[in-house]
C-alpha positions in Angstrom: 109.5 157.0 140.1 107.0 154.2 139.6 108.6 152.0 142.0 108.9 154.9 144.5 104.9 155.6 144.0 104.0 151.6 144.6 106.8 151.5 147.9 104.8 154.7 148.8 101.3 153.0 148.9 101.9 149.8 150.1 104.1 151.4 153.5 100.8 153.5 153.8 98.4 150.0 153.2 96.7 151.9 150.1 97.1 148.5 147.9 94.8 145.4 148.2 95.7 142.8 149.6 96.1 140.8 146.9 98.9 143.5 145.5 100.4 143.5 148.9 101.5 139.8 149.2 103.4 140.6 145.7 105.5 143.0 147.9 108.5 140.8 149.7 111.1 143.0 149.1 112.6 145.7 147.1 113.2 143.3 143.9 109.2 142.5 143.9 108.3 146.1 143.2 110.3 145.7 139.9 108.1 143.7 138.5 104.6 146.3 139.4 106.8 149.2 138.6 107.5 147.8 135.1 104.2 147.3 134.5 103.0 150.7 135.4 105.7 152.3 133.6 104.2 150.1 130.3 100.3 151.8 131.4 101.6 155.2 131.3 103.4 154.8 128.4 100.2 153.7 126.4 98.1 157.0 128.3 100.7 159.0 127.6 101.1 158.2 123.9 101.1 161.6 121.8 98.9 161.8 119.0 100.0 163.0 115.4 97.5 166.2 115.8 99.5 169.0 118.2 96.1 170.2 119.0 94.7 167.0 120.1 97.9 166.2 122.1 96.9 169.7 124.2 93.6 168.7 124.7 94.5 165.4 125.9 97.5 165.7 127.7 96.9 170.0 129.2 95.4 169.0 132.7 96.8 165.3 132.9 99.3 164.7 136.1 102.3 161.5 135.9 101.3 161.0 139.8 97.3 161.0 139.2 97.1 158.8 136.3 99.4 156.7 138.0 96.5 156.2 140.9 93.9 155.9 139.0 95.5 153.1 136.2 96.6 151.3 139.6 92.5 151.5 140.9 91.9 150.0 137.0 94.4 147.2 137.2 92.8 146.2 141.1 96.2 147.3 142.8 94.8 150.2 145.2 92.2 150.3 147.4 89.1 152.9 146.8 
C-alpha cells in the first residue's frame, strides 16, 4: 500500500525533487515505502486506555496521515 501511495505521487510530480531522484525504479520505492510503513506504525500505536485509543484514532484515515507524515518528512510538495 505504502509503495503504491509513493508510485502514486511521484507519476503525478506531488514529491520534491529531492524525493524524486530517490525514484529509479520499482526497487527504490522499497526503501521510502519501508520507511513510511515505520511512521505509521508509531501514529498508529494504540494506547493502553480504549477510550483514549477512540479519541485518537475515530476520525484518523491510513491514506491522510500518510500525506501529511510525507509533507513532515520533506517528501511531498505543499
Amino acid at each position: 500500500m505504502t509503495a503504491d501511495f509513493i508510485s502514486t505521487m511521484y507519476q503525478n510530480n506531488h514529491l520534491t525533487a529531492s524525493t524524486s531522484r530517490q525514484v529509479k525504479g520499482v526497487d527504490s520505492v522499497r526503501p521510502l515505502a519501508e520507511e513510511l510503513v515505520s511512521q505509521l506504525d508509531d501514529a498508529f500505536q494504540p494506547d493502553p486506555n480504549p477510550e483514549e485509543n477512540r479519541r485518537l484514532f475515530t476520525n484518523m484515515k491510513v491514506g491522510e496521515s500518510a500525506a501529511m507524515i510525507m509533507i513532515m518528512m520533506g517528501w511531498l510538495e505543499t
